[in-house]
C-alpha positions as CSV (number, residue, x, y, z in Angstrom):
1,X,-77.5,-44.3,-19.6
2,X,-76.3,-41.0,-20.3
3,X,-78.6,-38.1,-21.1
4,X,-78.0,-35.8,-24.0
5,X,-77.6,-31.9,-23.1
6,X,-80.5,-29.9,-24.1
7,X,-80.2,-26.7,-26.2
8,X,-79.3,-24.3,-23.9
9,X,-76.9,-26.8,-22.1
10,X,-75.1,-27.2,-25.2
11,X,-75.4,-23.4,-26.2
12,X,-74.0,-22.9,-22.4
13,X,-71.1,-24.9,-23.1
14,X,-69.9,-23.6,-26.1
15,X,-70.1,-20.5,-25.1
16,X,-68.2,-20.8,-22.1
17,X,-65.1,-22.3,-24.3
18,X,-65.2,-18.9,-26.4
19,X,-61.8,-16.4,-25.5
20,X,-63.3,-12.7,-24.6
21,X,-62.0,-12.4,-28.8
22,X,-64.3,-14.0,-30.2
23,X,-67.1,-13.0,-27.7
24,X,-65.8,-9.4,-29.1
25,X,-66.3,-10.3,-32.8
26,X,-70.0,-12.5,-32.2
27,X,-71.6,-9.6,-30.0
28,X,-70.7,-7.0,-32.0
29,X,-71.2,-8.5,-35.4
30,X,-74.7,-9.3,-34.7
31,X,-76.0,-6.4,-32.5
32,X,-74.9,-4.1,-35.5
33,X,-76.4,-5.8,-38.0
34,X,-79.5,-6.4,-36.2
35,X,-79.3,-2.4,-35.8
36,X,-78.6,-1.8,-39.0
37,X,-81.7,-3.8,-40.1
38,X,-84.0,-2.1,-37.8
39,X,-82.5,1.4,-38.6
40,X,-83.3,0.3,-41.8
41,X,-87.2,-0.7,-41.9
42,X,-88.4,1.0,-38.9
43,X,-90.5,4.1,-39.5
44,X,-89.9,7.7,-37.9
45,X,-90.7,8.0,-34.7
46,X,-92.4,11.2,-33.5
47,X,-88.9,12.8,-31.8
48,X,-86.6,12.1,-34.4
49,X,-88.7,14.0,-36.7
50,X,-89.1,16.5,-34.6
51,X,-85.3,16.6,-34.6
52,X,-84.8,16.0,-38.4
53,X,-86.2,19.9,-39.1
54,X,-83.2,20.9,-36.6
55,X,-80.7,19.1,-38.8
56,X,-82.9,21.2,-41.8
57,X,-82.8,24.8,-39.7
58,X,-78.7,24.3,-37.9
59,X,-78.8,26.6,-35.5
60,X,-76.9,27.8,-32.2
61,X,-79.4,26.0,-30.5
62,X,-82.8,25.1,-30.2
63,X,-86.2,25.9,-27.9
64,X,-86.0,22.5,-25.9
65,X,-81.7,21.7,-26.0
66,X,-78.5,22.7,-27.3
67,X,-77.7,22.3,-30.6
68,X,-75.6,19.4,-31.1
69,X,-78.2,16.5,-32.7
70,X,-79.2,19.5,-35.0
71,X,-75.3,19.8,-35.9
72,X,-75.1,15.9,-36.3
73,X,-78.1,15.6,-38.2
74,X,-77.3,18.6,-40.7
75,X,-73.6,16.7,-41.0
76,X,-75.2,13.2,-42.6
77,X,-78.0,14.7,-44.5
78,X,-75.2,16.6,-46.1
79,X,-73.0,13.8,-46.6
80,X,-75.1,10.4,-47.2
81,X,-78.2,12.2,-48.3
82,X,-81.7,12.8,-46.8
83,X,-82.4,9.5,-45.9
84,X,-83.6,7.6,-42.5
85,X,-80.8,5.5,-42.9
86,X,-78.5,8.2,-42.9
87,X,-79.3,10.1,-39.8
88,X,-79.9,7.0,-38.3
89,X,-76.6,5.8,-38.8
90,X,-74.4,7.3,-36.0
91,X,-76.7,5.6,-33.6
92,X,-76.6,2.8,-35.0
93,X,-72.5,2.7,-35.0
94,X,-72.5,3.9,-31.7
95,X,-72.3,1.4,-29.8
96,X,-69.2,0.0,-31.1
97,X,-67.6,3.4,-30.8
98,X,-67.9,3.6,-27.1
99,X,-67.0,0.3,-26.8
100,X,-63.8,0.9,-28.4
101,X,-63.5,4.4,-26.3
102,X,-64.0,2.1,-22.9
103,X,-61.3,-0.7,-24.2
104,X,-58.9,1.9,-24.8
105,X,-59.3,3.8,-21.7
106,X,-59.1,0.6,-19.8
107,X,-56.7,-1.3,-21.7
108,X,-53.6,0.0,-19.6
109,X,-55.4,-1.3,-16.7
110,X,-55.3,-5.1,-17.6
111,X,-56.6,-5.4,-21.8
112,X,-58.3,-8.6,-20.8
113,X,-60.8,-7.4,-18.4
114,X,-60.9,-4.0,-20.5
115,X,-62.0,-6.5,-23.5
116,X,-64.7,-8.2,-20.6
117,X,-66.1,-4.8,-20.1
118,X,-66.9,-4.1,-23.6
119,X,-68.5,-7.6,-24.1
120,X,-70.2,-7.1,-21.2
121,X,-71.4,-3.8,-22.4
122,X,-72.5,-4.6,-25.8
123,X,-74.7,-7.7,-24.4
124,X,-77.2,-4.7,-23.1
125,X,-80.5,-5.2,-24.7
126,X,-80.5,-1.5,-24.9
127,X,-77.3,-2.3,-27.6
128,X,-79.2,-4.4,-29.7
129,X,-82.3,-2.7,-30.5
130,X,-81.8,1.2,-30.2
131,X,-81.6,2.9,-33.7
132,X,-83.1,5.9,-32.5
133,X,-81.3,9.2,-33.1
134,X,-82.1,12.0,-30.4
135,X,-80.3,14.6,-27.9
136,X,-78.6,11.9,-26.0
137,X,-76.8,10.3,-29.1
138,X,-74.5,13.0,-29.1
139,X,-74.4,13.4,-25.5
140,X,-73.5,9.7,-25.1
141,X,-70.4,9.6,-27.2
142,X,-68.9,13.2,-26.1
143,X,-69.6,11.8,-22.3
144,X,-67.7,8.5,-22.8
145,X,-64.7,10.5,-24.9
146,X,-64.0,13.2,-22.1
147,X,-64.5,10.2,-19.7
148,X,-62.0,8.0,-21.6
149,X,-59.2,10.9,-22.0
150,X,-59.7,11.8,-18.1
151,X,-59.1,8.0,-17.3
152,X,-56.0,7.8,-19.5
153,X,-54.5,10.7,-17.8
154,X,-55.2,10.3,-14.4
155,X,-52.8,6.6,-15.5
156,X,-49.8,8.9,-16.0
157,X,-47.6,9.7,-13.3
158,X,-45.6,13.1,-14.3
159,X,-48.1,15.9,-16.4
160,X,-46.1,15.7,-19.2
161,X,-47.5,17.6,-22.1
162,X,-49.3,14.1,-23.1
163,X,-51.3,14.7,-19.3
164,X,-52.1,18.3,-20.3
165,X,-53.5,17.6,-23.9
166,X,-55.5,15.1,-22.4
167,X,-56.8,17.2,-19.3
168,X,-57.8,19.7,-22.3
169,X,-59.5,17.4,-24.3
170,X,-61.2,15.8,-21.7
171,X,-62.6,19.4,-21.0
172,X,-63.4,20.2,-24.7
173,X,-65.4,17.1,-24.8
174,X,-67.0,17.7,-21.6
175,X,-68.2,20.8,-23.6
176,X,-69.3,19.4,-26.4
177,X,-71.9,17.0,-24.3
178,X,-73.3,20.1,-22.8
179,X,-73.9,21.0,-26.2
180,X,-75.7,18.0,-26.6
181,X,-78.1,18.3,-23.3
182,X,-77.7,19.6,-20.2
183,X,-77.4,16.2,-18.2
184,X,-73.7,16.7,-19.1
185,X,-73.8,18.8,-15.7
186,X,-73.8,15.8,-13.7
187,X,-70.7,14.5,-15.2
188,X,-68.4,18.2,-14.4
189,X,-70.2,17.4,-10.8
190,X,-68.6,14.1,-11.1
191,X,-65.3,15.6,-12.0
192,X,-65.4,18.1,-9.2
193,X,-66.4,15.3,-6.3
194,X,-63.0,13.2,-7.7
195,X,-60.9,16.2,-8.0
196,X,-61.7,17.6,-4.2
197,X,-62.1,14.1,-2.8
198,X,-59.1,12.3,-4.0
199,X,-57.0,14.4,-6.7
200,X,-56.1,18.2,-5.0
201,X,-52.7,17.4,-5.9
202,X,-53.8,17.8,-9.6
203,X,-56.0,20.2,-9.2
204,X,-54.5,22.5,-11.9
205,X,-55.1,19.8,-13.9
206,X,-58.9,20.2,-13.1
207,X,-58.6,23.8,-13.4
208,X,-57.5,23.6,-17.2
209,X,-60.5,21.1,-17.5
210,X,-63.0,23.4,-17.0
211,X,-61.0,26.4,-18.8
212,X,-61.6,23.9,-22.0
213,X,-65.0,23.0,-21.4
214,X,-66.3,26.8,-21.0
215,X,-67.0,27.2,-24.6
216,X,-69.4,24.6,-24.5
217,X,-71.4,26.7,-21.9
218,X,-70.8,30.1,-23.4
219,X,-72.3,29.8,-27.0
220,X,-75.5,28.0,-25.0
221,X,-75.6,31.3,-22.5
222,X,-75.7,33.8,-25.7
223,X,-78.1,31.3,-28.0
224,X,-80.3,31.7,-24.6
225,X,-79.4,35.6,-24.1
226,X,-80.8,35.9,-28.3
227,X,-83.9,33.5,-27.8
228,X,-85.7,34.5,-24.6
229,X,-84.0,32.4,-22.6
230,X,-86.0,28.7,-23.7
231,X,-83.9,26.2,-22.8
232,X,-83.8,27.9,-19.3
233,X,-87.7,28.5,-19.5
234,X,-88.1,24.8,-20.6
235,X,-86.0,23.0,-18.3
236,X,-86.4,24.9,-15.5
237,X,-89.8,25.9,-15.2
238,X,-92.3,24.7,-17.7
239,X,-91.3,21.2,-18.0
240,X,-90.9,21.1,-13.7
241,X,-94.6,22.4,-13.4
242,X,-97.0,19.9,-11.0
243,X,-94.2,17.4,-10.2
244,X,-94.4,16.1,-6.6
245,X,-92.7,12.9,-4.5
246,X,-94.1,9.9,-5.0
247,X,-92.9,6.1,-3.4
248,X,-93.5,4.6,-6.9
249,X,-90.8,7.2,-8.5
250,X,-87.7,5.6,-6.8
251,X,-89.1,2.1,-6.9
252,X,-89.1,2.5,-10.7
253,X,-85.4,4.1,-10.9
254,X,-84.3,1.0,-9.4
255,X,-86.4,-1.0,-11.6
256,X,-85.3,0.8,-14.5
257,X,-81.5,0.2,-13.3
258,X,-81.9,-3.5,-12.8
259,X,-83.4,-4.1,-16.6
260,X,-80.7,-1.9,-17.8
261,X,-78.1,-3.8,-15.8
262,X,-80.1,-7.3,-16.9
263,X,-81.3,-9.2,-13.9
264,X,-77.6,-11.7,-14.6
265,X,-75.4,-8.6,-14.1
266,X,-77.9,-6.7,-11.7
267,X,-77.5,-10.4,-9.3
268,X,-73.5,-10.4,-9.6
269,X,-73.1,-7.2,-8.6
270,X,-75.3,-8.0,-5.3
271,X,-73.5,-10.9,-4.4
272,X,-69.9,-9.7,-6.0
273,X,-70.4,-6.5,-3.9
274,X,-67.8,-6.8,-1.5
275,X,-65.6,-7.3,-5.1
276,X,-66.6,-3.9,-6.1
277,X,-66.2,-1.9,-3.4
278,X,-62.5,-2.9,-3.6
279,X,-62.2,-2.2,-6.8
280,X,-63.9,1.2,-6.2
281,X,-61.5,2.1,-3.7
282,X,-58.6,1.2,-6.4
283,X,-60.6,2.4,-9.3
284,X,-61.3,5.8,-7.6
285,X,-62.0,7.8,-10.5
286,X,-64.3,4.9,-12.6
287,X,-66.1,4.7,-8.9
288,X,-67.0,8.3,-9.1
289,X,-68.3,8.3,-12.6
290,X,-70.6,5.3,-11.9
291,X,-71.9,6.1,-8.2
292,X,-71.8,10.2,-8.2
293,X,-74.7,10.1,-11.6
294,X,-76.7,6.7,-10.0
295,X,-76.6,9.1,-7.0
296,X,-77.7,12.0,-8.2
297,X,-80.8,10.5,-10.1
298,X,-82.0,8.6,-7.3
299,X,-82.1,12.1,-5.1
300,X,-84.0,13.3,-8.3
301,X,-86.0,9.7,-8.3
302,X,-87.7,11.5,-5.1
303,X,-89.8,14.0,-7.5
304,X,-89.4,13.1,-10.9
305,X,-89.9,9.7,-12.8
306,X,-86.3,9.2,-14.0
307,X,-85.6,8.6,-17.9
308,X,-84.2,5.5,-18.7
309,X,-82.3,7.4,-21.4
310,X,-80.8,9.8,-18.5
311,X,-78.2,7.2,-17.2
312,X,-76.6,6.6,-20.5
313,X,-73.9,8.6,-21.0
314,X,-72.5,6.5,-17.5
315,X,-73.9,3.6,-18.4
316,X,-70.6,1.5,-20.2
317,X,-68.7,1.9,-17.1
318,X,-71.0,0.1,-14.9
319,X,-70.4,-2.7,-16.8
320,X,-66.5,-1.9,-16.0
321,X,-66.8,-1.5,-12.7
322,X,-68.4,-5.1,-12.9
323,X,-65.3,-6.6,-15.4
324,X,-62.5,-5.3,-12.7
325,X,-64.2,-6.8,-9.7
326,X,-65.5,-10.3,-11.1
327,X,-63.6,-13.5,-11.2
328,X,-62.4,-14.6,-14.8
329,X,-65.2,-17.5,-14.4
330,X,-67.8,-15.6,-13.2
331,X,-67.3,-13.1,-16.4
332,X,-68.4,-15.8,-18.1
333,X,-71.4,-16.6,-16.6
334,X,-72.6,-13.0,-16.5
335,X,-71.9,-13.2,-20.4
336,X,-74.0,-15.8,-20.4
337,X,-76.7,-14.9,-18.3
338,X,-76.8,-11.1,-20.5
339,X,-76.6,-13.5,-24.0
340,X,-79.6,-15.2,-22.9
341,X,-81.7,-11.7,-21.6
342,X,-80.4,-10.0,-25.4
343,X,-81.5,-13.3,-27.1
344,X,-84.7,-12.8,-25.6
345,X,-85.3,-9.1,-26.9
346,X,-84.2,-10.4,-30.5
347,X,-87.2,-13.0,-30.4
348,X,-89.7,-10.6,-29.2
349,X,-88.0,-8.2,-32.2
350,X,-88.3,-11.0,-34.6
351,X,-92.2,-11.9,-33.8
352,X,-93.6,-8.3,-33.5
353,X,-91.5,-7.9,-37.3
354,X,-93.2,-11.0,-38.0
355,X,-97.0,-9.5,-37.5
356,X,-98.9,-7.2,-40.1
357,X,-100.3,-4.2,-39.4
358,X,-104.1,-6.1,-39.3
359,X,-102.9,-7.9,-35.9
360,X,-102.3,-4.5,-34.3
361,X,-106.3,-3.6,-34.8
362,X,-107.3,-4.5,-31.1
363,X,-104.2,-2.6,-29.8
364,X,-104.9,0.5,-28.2
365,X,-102.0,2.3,-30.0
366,X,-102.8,1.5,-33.6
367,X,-103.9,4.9,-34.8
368,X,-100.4,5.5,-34.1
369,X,-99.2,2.9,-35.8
370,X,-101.2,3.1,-38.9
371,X,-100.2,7.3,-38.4
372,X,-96.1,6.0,-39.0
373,X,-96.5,3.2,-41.6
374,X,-99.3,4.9,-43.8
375,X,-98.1,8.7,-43.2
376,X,-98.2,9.2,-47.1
377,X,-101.5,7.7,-47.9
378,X,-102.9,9.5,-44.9
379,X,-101.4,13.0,-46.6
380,X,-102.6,12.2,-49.8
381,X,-106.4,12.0,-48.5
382,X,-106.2,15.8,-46.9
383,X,-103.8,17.9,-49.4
384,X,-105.5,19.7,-51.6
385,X,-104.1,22.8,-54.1
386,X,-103.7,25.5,-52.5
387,X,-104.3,24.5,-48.7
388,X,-102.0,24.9,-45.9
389,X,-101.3,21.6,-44.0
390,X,-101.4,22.0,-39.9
391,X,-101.4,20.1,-37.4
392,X,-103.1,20.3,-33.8
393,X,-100.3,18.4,-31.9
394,X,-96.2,18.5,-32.4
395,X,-95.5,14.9,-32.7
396,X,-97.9,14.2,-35.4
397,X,-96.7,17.4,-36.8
398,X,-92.8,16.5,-36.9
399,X,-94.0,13.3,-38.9
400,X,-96.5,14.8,-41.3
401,X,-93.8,17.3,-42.4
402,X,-90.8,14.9,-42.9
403,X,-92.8,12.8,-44.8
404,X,-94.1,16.0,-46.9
405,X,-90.1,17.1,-46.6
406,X,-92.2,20.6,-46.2
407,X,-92.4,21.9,-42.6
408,X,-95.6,21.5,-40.9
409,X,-97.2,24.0,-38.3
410,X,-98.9,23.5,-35.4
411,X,-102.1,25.4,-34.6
412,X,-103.2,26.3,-31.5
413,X,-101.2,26.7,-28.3
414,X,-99.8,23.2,-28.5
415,X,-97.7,21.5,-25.3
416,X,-94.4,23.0,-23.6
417,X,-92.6,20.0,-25.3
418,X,-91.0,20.7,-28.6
419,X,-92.1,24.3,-29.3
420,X,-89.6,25.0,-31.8
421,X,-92.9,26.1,-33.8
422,X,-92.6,29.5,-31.6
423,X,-88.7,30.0,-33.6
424,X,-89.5,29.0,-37.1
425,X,-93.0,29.9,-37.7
426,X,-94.4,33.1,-38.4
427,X,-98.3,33.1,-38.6
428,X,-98.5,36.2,-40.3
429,X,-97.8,34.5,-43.9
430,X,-100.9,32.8,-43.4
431,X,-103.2,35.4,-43.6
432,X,-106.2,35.0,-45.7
433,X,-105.1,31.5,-46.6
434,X,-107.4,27.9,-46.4
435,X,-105.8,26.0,-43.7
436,X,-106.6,22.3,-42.9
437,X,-106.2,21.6,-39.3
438,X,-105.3,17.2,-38.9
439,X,-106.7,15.4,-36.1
440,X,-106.8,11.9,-34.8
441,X,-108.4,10.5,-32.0
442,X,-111.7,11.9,-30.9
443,X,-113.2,14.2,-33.4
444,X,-112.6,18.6,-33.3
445,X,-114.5,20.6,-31.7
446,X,-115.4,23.6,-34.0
447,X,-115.9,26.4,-31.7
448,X,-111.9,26.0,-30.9
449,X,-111.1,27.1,-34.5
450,X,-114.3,29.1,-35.3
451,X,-112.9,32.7,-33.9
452,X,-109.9,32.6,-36.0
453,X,-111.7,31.7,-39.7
454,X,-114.7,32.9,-41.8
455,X,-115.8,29.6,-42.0
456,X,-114.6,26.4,-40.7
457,X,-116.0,22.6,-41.6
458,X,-114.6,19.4,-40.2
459,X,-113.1,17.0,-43.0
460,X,-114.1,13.3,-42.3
461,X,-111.3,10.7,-43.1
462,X,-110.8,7.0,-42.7
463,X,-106.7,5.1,-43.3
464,X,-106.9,1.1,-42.6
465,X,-110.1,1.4,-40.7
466,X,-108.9,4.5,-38.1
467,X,-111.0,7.2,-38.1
468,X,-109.0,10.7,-38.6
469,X,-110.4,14.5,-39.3
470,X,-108.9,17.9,-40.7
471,X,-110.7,21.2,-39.7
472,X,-110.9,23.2,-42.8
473,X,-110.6,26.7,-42.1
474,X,-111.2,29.3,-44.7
475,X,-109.8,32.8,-44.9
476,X,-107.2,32.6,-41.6
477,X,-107.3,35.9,-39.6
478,X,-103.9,36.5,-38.4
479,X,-105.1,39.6,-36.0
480,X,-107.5,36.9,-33.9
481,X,-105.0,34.3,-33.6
482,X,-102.2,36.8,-32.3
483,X,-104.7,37.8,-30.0
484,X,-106.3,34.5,-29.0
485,X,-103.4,31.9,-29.2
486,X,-100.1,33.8,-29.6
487,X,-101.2,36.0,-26.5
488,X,-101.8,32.8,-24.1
489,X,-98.6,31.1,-25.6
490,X,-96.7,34.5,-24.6
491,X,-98.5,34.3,-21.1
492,X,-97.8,30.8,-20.7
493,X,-94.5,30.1,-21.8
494,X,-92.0,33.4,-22.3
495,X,-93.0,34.5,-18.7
496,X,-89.2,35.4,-18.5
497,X,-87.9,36.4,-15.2
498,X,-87.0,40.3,-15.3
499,X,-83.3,39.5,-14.3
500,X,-82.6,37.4,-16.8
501,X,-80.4,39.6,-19.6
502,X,-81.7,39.4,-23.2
503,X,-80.6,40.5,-26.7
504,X,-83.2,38.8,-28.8
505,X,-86.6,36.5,-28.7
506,X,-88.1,35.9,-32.3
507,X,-91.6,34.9,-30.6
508,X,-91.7,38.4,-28.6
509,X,-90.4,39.8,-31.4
510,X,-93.1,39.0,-33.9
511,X,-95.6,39.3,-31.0
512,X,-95.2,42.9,-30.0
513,X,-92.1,44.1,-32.1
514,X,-89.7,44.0,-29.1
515,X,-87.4,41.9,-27.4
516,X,-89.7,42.0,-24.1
517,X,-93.5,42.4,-24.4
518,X,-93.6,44.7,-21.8
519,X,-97.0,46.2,-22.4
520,X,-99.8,44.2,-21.9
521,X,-101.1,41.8,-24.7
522,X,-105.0,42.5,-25.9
């Protein structure tokens, strides 16, 4: 007597009979839409409102990063409209435009195993359920496209004028991603290690690369030159401060890699590896631009806790690497293996969807939650004619004010993430105004705001059973606050080294009426 085939036996059998087609059309078909329904009914999340006033204020660049999300941002709002859905939407179509970028970079390669690596790709977890737009949106699809161009023209034999424009728009793209963030560096490291280690014969080639990435880095260098130098200050120093080795770093960068891989793919790749160090000696160029980043973030593993979001912008050609080097059969499997690891994301998606926000009371980050679904009703409880809406913290801050679709402030001397306050807001206007200070979590103290009011009260508040507060702080005196909070800001965070040149820096500006607050600050 013959058993029937369970479920997944059947499931396993019917997928293996599909050509890498129609895995093409199923894969992508249903991670966009699933995208497109989350893009669509998920609320804001702290950074991309924080990034949505960049896309309100385009600018050469911004306190934290370059400019380029602003740029994107500011390009839907003015096109479909100020919606979520609309700035959401290139993230959300992303995924299919790399995919397409890797197929036709590998298509002259062999178009079947260029079609494996996009499946393969677009079975990522991380393909299904990210709708989020931030800094590496941008960074990701500029990376892939100078990637993709550099591929293609390293396939042609004789630099023909085809060869050049690619070499130069490999290098224009490479300076649009360092527009987008400055990880973009570790892909013109990339380049260099190929070009000395395998390509010196084309090294004009190379040179004309970098001639047509350089305006990416020069409007960065005079944004930074007019703005006290804060991406430099950010990256470099105040972000850096109080990090040390520790043995749990790495071990989560390898972690990190194997859930991004899926455990199918991460376990092929082990026992396939002989397989792909042949095709990494063939492939030299797709070698480098998978091995020189993983590299380079494990050295940094050593110090700092590494990003998942940092690898992405190599991300899509592991998974080529992996297409070149498998068997046809053993694509197959790994499809399989990554169907059933997505599959299991898209339950968990559909049961926390399937929860209210009541189930979430015993969660520890409900306040949070309740603070993104019930923003308005929250607002609606502490505006009041004639106040001034702050905030003591920048995430809360971004939210409040996209919600509003009216900038909020942040008072006091906030974090040394995301202080594009210190460019847009001048506390000056504020003077003699009634300010209400929101707060969740545990409640104000008073004496922090006393010195810079007449009188100050805290507001008691209560949204779906979460305590939250608002200091209310009447007649603001500007004079105090420059001296009590702009002054340690100053001190803190535009400590600018002396040999750093400068044209501009609104905060030092407004502080002491120069360019460098050279005197002294009371």
């Amino acid at each position: 007597m013959t058993q029937r085939p369970g479920a997944f036996a059947a499931f396993s059998a019917a997928a293996s009979s599909l050509s890498v087609t129609r895995w093409l059309i199923i894969v992508g078909a249903l991670s966009l839409a699933l995208r497109l329904w989350i893009s669509a009914t998920f609320p804001i999340t702290g950074d991309e409102a924080f990034f949505y006033w960049w896309g309100v204020y385009p600018d050469w660049g911004y306190y934290d990063h370059p400019p380029m999300v602003g740029w994107l941002i500011a390009l839907m709002r003015a096109t479909l409209g100020d919606t979520l859905w609309s700035i959401r939407l290139p993230v959300v179509l992303l995924p299919l435009a790399l995919g397409a970028l890797v197929g036709w970079a590998l298509s002259p390669l062999d178009k079947t195993r260029a079609a494996w690596a996009v499946v393969l790709f677009w079975l990522a977890p991380i393909n299904w359920l990210n709708t989020l737009i931030t800094t590496d949106t941008p960074l990701i699809f500029w990376s892939v496209l100078s990637v993709a161009l550099l591929l293609r023209a390293e396939k042609r034999e004789r630099l023909d004028r085809t060869a050049w424009a690619q070499y130069a728009l490999a290098g224009l793209f490479l300076g649009c991603a360092f527009l987008s963030k400055y990880f973009s560096v570790v892909l013109g490291l990339t380049y260099l290690v190929y070009f000395v280690l395998y390509r010196r014969e084309r090294w004009a080639a190379f040179v004309v690369l970098v001639l047509c990435a350089l305006p990416g880095p020069a409007i960065n260098i005079a944004y930074n030159m007019s703005h006290g130098w804060s991406n430099i200050m950010f990256n470099l120093y105040n972000r850096n401060e109080g990090e040390a080795f520790a043995w749990y770093k790495p071990l989560l960068y390898v972690l990190m890699l194997v859930y991004l891989a899926t455990p199918a793919a991460a376990w092929l790749v082990w026992k396939q590896r002989s397989a792909l160090a042949a095709v990494s000696r063939q492939q030299r160029l797709l070698a480098c631009v998978v091995l020189v980043p993983l590299l380079f973030f494990a050295l940094l593993a050593f110090k700092k806790v590494v990003g998942l979001h940092w690898v992405l912008s190599f991300y899509p050609f592991g998974f080529a690497l992996l297409a070149f080097a498998l068997p046809l059969d053993k694509l197959k499997s790994c499809a399989l293996g990554m169907a059933a690891f997505a599959a299991l994301h898209v339950l968990i998606v559909a049961g926390l969807y399937a929860t209210s926000l009541a189930d979430w009371k015993k969660v520890p980050l409900y306040p949070q939650i309740i603070r993104s679904y019930k923003t308005t009703d929250m607002l609606q409880q502490v505006k009041a004619p004639g106040v001034v809406l702050m905030s003591n913290a920048y995430t809360p801050a971004s939210i409040y004010g996209y919600t509003l679709r009216d900038y909020v402030p942040v008072f006091g001397p906030g974090n040394f993430h995301a202080r594009q306050d210190d460019m847009l807001v001048d506390f000056s206007i504020y003077q003699g105004k009634t300010v209400r200070i929101i707060h969740m979590g545990i409640p104000p103290r008073l004496e922090d705001y006393a010195p810079y009011f007449d009188s100050v009260q805290v507001l008691n508040f209560s949204q779906d059973g979460v305590p939250f507060y608002a200091v209310e702080g009447i007649n603001f005196n500007y004079p105090a606050y420059k001296s009590g909070v702009l002054s340690t800001i100053y001190k803190r965070y535009y400590n600018i080294p002396s040999w750093l040149p400068m044209t501009g820096c609104p905060f030092c500006e407004r502080l002491c009426g120069q360019v460098r607050c050279e005197k002294p600050l009371p």
